[in-house]
N, C-alpha and C positions, 0 to 999 in steps of 0.2 A: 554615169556618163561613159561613152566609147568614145575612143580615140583610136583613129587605124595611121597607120606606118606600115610603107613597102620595106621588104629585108632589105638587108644591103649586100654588099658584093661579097662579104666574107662568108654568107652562109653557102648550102652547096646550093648548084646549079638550078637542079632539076625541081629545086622549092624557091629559084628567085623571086618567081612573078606571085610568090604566096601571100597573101593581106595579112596584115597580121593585126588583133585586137585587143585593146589595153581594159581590165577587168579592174574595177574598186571590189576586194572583198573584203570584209569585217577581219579583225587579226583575231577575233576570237575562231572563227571557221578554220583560221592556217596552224592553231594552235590545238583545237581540238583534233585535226587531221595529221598532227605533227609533221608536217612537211618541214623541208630544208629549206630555210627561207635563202640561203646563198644561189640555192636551185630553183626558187619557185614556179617560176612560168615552166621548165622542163618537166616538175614533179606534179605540178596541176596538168598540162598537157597530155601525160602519158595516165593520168587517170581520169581525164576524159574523154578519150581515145581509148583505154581500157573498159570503161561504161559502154563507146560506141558499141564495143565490139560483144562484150556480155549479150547488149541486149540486139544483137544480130544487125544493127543497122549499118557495120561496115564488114570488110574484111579485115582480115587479120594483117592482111598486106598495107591496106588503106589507113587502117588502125595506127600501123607503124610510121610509114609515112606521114600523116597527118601532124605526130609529135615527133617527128626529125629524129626518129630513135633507129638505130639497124633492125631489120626483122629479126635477128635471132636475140638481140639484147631485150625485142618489148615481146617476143616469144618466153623468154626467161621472166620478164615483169609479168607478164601474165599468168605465168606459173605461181609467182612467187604470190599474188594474189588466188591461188584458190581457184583457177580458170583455165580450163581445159586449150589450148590451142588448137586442138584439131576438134575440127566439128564434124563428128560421126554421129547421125541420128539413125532410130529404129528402120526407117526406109531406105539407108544406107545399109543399115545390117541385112536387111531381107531380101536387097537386090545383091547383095554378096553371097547368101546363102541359096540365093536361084542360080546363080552362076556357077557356086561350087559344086551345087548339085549336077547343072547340065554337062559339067566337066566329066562329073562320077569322080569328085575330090570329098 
């Protein structure tokens, strides 16, 4: 069952008007995950928001925002997970190496 609740006034600003939804998960799932259960909704939120972003469906900026984390602190989460922060792929590299070349770099 969902239950949603608007934030309240204490959170920041620019995430007031954000929904927010309550999750039943099994305590075997929070125990196998070893989350901090003092933290839970912050330490589930930033690892699915770290999922979003693995599997390309936000930004890295979006990513951070979504779990009310500063970019550079879920830049570091995401590090600390095995996960690159900058997305450079092969067609990033190739149009850099056309450029360097047109330079005569």
């Amino acid at each position: 069952m969902f239950a949603t609740e608007l934030l309240g006034p204490s959170d920041p600003g620019y995430l007031r008007s954000m929904e927010m939804v309550r999750v039943d998960l099994p305590a075997a799932l929070l125990q196998a995950a070893n989350l901090d259960i003092a933290n839970l909704s912050q330490e589930a939120s930033r690892l699915l928001a770290l999922e979003l972003f693995r599997e390309e469906k936000v930004s890295l900026g979006r990513a951070a925002e979504l779990c009310h984390t500063p970019l550079a602190a879920f830049m570091d989460f995401v590090s600390a997970h095995e996960v690159s922060p900058i997305r450079y792929g092969t067609s990033e590299l190739e149009e850099d190496r056309r450029t360097m070349s047109e330079l005569g770099l």
